[in-house]
VOZATI-528739 format. One record per residue (C-alpha): x, y, z; residue in three letters. Coordinates in nm, 4 decimals. Each point is the difference from the previous one (the first is absolute). Example, Ala and Ser with C-alpha at 12.3 -4.5 7.8 and 13.67 -1.06 7.14 Angstrom:
residues 2
<node><east>1.2300</east><north>-0.4500</north><up>0.7800</up><r>ALA</r></node>
<node><east>0.1370</east><north>0.3440</north><up>-0.0660</up><r>SER</r></node>
//
This chain:
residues 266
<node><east>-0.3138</east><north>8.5078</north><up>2.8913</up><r>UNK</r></node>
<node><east>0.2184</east><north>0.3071</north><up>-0.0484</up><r>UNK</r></node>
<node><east>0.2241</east><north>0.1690</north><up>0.2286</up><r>UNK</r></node>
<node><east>-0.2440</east><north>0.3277</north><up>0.0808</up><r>UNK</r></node>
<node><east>-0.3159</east><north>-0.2763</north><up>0.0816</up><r>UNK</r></node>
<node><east>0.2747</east><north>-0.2156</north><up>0.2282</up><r>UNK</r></node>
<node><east>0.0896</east><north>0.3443</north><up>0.1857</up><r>UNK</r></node>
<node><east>-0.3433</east><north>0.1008</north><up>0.0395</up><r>UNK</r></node>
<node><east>-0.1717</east><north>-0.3348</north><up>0.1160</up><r>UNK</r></node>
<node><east>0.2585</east><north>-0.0253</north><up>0.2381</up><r>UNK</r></node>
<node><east>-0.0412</east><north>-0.1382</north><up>0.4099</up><r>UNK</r></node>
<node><east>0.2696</east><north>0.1448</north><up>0.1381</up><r>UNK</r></node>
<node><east>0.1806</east><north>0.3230</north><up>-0.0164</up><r>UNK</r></node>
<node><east>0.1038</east><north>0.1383</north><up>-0.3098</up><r>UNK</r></node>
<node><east>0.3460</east><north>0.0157</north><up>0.0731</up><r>UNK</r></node>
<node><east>0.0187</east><north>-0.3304</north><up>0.1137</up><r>UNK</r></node>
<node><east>-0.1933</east><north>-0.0934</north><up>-0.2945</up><r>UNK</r></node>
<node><east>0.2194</east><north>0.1498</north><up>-0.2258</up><r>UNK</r></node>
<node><east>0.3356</east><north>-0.0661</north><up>0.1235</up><r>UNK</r></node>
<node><east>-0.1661</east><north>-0.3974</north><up>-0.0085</up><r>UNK</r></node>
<node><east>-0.1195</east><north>0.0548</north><up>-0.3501</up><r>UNK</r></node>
<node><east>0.3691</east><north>0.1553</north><up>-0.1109</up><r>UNK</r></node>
<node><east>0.1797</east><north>-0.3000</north><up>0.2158</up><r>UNK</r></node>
<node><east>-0.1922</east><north>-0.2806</north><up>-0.2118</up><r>UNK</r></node>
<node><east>-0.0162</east><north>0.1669</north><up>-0.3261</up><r>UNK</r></node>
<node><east>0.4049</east><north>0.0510</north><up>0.0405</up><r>UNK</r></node>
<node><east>-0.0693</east><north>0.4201</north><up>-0.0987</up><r>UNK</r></node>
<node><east>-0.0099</east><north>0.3002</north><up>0.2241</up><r>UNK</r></node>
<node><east>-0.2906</east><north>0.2343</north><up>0.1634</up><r>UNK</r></node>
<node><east>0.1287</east><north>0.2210</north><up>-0.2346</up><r>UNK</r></node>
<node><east>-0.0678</east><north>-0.2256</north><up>-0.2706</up><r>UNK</r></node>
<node><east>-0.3774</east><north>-0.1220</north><up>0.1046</up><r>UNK</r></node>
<node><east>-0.0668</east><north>0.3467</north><up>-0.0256</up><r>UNK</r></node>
<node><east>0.1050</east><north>0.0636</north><up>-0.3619</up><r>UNK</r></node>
<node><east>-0.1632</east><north>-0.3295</north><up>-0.1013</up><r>UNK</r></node>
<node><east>-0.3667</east><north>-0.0090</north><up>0.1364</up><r>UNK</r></node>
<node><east>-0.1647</east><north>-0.1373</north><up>-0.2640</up><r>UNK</r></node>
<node><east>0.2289</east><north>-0.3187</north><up>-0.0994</up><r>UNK</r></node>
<node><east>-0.1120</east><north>-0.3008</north><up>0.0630</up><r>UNK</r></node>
<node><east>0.1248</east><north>-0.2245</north><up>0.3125</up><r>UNK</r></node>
<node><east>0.0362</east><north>-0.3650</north><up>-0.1371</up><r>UNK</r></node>
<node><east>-0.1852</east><north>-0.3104</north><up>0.2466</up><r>UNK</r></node>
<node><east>0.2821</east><north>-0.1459</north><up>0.1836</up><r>UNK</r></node>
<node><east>0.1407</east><north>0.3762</north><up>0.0918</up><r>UNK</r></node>
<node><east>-0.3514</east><north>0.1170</north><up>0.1193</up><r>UNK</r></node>
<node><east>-0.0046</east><north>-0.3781</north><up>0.2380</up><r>UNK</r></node>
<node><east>0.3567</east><north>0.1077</north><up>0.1436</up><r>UNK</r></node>
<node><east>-0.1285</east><north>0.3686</north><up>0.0322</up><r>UNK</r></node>
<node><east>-0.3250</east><north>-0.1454</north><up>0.1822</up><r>UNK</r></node>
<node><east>0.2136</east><north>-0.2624</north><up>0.1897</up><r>UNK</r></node>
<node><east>0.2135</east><north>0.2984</north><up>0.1242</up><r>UNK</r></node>
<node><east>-0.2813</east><north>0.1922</north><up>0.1266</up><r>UNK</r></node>
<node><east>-0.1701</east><north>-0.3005</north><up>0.1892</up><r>UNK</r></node>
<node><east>0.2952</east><north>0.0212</north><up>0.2039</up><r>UNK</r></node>
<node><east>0.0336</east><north>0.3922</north><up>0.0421</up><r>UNK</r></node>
<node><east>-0.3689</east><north>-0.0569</north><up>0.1128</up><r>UNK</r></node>
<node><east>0.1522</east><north>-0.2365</north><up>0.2412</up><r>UNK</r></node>
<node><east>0.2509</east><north>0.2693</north><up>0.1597</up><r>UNK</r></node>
<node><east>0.2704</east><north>-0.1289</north><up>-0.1580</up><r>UNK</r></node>
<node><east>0.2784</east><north>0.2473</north><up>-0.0591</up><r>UNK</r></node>
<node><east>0.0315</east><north>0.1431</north><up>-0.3493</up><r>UNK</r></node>
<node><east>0.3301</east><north>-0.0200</north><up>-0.0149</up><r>UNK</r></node>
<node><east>0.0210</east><north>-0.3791</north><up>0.1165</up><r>UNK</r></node>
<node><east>-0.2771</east><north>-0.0690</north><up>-0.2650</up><r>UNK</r></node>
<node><east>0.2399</east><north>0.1881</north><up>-0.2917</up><r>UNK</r></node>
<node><east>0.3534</east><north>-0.1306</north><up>0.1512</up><r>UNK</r></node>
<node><east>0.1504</east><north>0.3833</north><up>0.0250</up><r>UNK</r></node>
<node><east>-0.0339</east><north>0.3224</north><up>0.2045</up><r>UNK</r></node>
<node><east>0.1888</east><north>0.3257</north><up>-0.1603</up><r>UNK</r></node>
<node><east>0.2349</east><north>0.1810</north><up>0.2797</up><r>UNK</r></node>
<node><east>0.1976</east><north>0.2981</north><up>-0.0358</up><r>UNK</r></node>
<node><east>-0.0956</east><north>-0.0349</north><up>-0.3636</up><r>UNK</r></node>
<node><east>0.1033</east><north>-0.3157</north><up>-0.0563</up><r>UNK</r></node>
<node><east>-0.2232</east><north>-0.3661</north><up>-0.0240</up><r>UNK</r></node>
<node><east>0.0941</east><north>-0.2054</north><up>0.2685</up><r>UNK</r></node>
<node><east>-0.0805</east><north>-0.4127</north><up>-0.0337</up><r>UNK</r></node>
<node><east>-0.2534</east><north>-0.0969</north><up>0.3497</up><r>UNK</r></node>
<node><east>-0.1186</east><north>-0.2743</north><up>0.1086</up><r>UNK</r></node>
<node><east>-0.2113</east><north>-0.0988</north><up>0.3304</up><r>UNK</r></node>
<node><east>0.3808</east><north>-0.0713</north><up>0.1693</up><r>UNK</r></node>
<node><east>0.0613</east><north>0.3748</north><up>-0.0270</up><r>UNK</r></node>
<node><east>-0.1947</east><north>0.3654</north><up>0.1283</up><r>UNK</r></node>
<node><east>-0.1132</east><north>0.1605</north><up>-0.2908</up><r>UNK</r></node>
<node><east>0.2406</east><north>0.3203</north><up>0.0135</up><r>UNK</r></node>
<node><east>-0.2275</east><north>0.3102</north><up>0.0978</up><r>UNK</r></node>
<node><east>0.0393</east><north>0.4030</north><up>-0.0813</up><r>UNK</r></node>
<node><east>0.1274</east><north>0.0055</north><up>0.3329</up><r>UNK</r></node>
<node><east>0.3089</east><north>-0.1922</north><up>-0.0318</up><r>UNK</r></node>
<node><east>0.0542</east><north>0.2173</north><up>-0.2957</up><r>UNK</r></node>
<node><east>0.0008</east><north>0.2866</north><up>0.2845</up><r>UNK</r></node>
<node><east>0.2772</east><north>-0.2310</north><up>0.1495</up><r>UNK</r></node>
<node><east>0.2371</east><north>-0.0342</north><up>-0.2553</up><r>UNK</r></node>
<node><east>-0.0051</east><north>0.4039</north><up>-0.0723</up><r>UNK</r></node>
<node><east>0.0658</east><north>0.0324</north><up>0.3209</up><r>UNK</r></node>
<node><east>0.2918</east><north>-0.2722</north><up>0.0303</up><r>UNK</r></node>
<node><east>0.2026</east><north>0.1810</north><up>-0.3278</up><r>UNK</r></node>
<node><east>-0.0350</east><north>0.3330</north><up>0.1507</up><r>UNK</r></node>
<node><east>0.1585</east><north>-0.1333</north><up>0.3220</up><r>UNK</r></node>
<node><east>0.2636</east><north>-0.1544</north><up>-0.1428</up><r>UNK</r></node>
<node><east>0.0677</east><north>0.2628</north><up>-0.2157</up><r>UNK</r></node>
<node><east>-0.0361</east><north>0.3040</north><up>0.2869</up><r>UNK</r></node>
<node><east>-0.2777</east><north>0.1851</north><up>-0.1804</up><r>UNK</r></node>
<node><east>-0.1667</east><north>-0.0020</north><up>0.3080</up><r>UNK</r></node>
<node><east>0.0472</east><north>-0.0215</north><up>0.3840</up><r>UNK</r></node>
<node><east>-0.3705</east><north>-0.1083</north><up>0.0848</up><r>UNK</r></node>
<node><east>-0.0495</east><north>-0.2615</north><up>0.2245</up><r>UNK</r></node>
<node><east>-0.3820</east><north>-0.0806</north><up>-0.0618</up><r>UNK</r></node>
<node><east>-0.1734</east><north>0.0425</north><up>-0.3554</up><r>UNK</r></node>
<node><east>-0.3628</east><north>-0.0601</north><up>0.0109</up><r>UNK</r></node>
<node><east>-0.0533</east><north>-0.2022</north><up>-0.3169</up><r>UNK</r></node>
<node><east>-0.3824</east><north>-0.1399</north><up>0.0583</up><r>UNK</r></node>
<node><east>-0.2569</east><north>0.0803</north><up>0.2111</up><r>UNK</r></node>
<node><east>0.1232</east><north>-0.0975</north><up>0.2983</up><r>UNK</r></node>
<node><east>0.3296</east><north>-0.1701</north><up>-0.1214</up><r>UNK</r></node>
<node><east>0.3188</east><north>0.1495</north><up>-0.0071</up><r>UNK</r></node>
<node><east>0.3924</east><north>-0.0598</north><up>-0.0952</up><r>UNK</r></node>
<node><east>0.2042</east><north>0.0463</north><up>0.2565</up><r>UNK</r></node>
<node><east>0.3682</east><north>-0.0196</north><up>0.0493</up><r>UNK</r></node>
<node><east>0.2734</east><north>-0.0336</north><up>0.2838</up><r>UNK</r></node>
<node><east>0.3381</east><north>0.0526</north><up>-0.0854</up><r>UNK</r></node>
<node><east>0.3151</east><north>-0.0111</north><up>0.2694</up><r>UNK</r></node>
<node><east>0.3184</east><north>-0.0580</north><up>-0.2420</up><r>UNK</r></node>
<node><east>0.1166</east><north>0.1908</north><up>-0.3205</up><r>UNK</r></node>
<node><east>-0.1618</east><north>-0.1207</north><up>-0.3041</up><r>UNK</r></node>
<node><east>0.2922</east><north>0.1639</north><up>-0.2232</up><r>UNK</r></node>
<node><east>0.1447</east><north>-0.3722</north><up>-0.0231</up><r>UNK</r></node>
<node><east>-0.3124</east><north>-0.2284</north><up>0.0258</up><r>UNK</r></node>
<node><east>-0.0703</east><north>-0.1302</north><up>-0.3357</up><r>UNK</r></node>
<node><east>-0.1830</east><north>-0.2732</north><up>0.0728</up><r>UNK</r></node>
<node><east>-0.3793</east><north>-0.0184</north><up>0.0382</up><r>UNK</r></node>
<node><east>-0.1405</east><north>-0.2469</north><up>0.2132</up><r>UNK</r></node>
<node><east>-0.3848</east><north>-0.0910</north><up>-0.1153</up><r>UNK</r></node>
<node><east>-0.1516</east><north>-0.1982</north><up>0.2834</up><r>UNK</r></node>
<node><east>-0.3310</east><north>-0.1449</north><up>-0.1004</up><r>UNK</r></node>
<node><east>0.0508</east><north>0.0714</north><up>-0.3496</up><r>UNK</r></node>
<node><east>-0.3102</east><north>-0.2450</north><up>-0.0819</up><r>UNK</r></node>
<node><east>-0.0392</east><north>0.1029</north><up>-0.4308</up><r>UNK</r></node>
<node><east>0.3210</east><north>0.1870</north><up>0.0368</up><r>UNK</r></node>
<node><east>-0.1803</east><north>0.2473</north><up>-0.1126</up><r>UNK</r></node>
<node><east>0.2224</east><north>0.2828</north><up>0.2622</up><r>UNK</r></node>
<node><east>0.3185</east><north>-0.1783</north><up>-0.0843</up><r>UNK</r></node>
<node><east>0.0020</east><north>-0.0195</north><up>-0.4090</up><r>UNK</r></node>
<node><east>-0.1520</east><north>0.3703</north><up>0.0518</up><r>UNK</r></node>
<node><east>0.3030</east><north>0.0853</north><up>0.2097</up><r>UNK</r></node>
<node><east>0.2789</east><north>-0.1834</north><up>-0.2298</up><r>UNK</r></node>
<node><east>-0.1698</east><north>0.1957</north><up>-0.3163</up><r>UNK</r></node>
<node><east>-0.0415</east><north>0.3684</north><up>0.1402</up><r>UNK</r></node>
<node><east>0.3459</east><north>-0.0538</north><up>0.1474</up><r>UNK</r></node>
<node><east>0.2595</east><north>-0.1789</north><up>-0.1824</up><r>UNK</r></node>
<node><east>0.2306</east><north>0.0215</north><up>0.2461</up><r>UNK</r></node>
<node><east>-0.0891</east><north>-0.1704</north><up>0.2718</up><r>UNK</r></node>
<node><east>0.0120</east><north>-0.3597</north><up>0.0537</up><r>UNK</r></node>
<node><east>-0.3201</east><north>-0.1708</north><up>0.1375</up><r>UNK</r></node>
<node><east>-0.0879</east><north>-0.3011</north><up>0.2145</up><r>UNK</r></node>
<node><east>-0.3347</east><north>-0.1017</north><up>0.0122</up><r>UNK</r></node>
<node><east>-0.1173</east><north>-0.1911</north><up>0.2604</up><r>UNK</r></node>
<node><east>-0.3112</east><north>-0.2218</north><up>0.0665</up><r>UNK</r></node>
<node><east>-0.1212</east><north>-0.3089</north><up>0.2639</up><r>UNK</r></node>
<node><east>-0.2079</east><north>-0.1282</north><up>-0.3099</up><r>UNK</r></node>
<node><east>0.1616</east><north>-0.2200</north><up>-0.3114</up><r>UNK</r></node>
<node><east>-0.2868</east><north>0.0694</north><up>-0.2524</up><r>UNK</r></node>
<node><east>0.0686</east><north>0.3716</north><up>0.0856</up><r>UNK</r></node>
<node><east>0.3293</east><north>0.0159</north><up>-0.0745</up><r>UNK</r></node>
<node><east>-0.0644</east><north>-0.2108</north><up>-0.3457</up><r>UNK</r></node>
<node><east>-0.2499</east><north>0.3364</north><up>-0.0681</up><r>UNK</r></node>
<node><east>0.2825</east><north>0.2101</north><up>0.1052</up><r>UNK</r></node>
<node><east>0.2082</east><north>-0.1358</north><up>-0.1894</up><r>UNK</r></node>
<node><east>-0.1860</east><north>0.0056</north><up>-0.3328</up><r>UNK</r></node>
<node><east>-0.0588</east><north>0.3301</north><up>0.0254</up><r>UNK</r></node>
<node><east>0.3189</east><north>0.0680</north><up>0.0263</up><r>UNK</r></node>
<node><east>0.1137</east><north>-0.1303</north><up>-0.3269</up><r>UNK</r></node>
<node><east>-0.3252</east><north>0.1962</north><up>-0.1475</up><r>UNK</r></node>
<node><east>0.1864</east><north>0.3082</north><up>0.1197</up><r>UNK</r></node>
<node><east>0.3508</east><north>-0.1085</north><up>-0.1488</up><r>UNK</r></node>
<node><east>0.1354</east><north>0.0598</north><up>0.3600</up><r>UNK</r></node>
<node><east>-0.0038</east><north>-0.4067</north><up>0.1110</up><r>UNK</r></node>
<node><east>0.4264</east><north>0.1086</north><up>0.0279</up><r>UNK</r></node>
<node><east>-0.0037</east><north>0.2450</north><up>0.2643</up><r>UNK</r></node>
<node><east>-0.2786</east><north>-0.2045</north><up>0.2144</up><r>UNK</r></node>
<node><east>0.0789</east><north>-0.2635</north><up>0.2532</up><r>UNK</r></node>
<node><east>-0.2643</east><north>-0.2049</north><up>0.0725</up><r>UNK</r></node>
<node><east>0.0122</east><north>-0.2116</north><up>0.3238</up><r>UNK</r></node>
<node><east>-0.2554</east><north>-0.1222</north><up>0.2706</up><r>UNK</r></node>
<node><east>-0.0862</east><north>0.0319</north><up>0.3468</up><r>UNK</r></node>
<node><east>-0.1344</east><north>0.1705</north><up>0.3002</up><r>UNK</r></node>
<node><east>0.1216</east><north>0.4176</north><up>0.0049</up><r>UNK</r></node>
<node><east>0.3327</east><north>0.0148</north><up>0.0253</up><r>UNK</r></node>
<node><east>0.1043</east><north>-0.3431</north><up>0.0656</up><r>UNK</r></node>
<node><east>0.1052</east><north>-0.0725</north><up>-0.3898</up><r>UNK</r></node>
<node><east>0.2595</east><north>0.2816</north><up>0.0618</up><r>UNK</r></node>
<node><east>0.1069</east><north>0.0010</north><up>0.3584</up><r>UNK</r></node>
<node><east>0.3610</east><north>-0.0585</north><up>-0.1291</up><r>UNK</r></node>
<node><east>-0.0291</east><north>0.2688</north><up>-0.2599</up><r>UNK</r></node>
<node><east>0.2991</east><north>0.2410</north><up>0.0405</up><r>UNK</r></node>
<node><east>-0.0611</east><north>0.2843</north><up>-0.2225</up><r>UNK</r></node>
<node><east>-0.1870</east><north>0.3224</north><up>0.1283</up><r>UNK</r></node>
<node><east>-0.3611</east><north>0.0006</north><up>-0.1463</up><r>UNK</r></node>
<node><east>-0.3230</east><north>0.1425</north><up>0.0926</up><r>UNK</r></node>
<node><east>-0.3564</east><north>-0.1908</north><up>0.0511</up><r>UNK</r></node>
<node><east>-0.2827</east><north>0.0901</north><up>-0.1928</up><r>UNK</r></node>
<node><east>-0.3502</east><north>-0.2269</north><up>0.0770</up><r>UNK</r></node>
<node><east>-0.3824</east><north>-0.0192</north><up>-0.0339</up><r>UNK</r></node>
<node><east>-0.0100</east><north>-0.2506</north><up>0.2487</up><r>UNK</r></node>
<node><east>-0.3415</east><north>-0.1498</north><up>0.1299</up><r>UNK</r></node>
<node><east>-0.1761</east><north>0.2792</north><up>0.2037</up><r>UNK</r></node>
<node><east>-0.3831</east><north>-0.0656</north><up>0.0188</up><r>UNK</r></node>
<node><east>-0.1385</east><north>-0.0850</north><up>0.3597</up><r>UNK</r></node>
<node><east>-0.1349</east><north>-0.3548</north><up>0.0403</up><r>UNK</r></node>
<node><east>-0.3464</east><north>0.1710</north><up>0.0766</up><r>UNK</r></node>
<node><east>-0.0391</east><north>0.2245</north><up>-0.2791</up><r>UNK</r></node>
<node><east>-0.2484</east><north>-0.0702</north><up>-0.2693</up><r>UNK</r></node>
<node><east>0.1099</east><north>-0.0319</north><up>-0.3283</up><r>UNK</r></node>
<node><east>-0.2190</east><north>0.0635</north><up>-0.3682</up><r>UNK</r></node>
<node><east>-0.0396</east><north>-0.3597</north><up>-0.0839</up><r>UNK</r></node>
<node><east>0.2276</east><north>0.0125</north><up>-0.2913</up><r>UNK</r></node>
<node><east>0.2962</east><north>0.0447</north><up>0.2265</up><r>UNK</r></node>
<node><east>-0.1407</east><north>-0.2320</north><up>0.2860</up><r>UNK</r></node>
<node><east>-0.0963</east><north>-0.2929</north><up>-0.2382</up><r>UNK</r></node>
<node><east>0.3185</east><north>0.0191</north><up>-0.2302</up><r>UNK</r></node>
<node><east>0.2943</east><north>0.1718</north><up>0.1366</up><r>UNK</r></node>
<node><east>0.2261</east><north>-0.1714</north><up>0.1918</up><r>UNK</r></node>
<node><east>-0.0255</east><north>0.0503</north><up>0.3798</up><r>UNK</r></node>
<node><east>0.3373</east><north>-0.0632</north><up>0.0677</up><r>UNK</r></node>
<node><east>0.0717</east><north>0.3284</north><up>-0.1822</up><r>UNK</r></node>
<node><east>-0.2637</east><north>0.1656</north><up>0.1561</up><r>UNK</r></node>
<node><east>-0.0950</east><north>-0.0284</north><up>0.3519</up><r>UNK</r></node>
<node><east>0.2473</east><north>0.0612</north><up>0.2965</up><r>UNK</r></node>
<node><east>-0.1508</east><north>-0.1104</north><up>0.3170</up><r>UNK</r></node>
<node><east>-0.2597</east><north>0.2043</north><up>0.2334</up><r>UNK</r></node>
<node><east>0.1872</east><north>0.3565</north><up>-0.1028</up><r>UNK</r></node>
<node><east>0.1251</east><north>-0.0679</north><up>-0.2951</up><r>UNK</r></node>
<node><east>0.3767</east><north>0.0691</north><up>0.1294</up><r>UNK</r></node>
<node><east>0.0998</east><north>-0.3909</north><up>0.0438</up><r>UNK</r></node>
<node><east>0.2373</east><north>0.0242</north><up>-0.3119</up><r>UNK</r></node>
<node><east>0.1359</east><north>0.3774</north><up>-0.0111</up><r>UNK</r></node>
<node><east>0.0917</east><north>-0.0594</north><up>0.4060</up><r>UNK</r></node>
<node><east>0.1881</east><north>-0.2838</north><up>-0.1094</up><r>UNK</r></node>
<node><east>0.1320</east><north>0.1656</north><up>-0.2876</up><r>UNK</r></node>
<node><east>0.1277</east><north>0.2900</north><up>0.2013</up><r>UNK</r></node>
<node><east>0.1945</east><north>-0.2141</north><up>0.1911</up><r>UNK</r></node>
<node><east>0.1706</east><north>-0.1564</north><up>-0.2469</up><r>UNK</r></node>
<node><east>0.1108</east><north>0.3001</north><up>-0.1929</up><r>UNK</r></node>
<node><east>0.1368</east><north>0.1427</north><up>0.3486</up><r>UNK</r></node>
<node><east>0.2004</east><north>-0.3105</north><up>0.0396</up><r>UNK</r></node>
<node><east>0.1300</east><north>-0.0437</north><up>-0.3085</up><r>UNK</r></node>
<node><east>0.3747</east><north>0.1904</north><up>-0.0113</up><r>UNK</r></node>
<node><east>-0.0121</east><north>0.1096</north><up>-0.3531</up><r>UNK</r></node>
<node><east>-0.3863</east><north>0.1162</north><up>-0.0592</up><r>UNK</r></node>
<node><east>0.0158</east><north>0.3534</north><up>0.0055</up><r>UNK</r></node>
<node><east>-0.3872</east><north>0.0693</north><up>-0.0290</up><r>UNK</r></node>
<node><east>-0.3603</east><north>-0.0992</north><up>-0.0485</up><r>UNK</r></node>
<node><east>-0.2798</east><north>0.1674</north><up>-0.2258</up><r>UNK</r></node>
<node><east>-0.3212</east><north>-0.2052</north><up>0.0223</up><r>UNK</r></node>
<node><east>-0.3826</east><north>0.0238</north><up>-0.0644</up><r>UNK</r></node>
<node><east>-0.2398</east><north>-0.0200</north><up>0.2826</up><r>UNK</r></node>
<node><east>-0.3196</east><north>0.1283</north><up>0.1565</up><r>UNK</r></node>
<node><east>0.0901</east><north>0.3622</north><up>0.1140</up><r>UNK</r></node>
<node><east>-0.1020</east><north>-0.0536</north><up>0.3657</up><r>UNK</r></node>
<node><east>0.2147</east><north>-0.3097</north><up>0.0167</up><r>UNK</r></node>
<node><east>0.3275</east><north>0.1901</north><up>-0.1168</up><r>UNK</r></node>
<node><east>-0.0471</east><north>0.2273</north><up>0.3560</up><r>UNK</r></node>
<node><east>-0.0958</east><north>-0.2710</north><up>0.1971</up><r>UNK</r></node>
<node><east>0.3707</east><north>-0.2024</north><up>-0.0876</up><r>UNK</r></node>
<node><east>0.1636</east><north>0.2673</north><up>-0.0385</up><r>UNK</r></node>
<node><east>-0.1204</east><north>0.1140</north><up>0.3964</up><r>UNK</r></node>
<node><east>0.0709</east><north>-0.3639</north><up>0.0751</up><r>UNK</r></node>
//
């Protein structure tokens, strides 16, 4: 079979489909396009087939091809980690234009019903470090370290195989230097920490009752997702810590918008 009769006979959606097709064939969407009638060989059209048994199965498209693209960059995922989302890309705009005063906003709807939304209470003129908390594929940290060289990161994460991800997408990114990689729960792996730095986390936000597409609710990890019956378990907690801790001088996070008023009236 060629490349147009693969496209056209195919299950699932043509996106998926294609970005499946690309992933196996080692090419680009651009490239299937451009190439329609050349011929797929056997074993590439039984990984292409393989690949679409378990899209048809709700399996993420990015776990089945090993990489997500964020802030125009590929990011290495694997079931350990969230697949990074437009949203967080919302997120990190808003983080560099906090830290570097272009705006005074304290909310920034970046999703239907999502927003980023900061609280700072101490200059920021000498906080150079960034404090990732969750960082999961590290996908906000590396992001951070590249778009602004110079700040020093520390990314931060309860799970080992997540930091491993981290981690090797931080030497993609040539920034593997400037980020500290270290694990535990919020805050703890920097509780003695005496520079001034700001938090910046995605942290797990999704009410325990709240149905999920199956793709998320069959392969994400929970932990990252779900935060007891409001969904406010972890950013309560969180907002403690930063509070307590003498040399955090702010917090920027992503969260359901009605959440943000509820702690923040709390």
């Amino acid at each position: 079979m060629n490349i147009s009769d693969i496209l056209r006979q195919a299950t699932v959606s043509r996106l998926d489909v294609e970005v499946l097709l690309a992933h196996v064939l080692g090419r680009d969407r651009a490239w299937l396009a451009a190439h329609g009638d050349k011929e797929v060989p056997p074993e590439i059209h039984a990984a292409f087939t393989a690949a679409v048994a378990r899209r048809k199965a709700h399996e993420p498209v990015a776990y089945i091809t090993g990489e997500r693209e964020f802030y125009g960059r590929s990011f290495h995922v694997t079931p350990d980690v969230l697949i990074p989302r437009p949203a967080t890309e919302g997120l990190v705009d808003f983080v560099l234009d906090t830290l570097s005063q272009r705006t005074r906003d304290r909310v920034r709807v970046v999703d239907a019903g999502i927003v980023a939304a900061s609280s700072v209470w101490g200059s920021l003129e000498d906080a150079r470090t960034i404090v990732d908390v969750g960082t999961g594929s590290g996908c906000i940290a590396v992001t951070l370290a590249c778009e602004n060289p110079g700040f020093r990161v520390i990314a931060v994460d309860v799970s080992k195989n997540a930091l491993a991800i981290a981690r090797k997408n931080a030497k993609k990114h040539g920034v593997a230097n400037r980020i500290d990689l270290r694990q535990g729960h919020l805050l703890e792996p920097v509780k003695t920490f005496t520079d001034p730095f700001i938090v910046v986390s995605n942290p797990p936000y999704i009410p325990d009752s709240d149905v999920l597409p199956p793709d998320v609710e069959n392969y994400e990890p929970s932990l990252a997702l779900r935060a007891g019956k409001e969904g406010l378990d972890i950013i309560r907690e969180l907002m403690t810590q930063v509070h307590a801790h003498p040399q955090c001088r702010g917090l920027v996070l992503e969260c359901k918008e009605k959440q943000w008023f509820i702690v923040r009236g709390s």
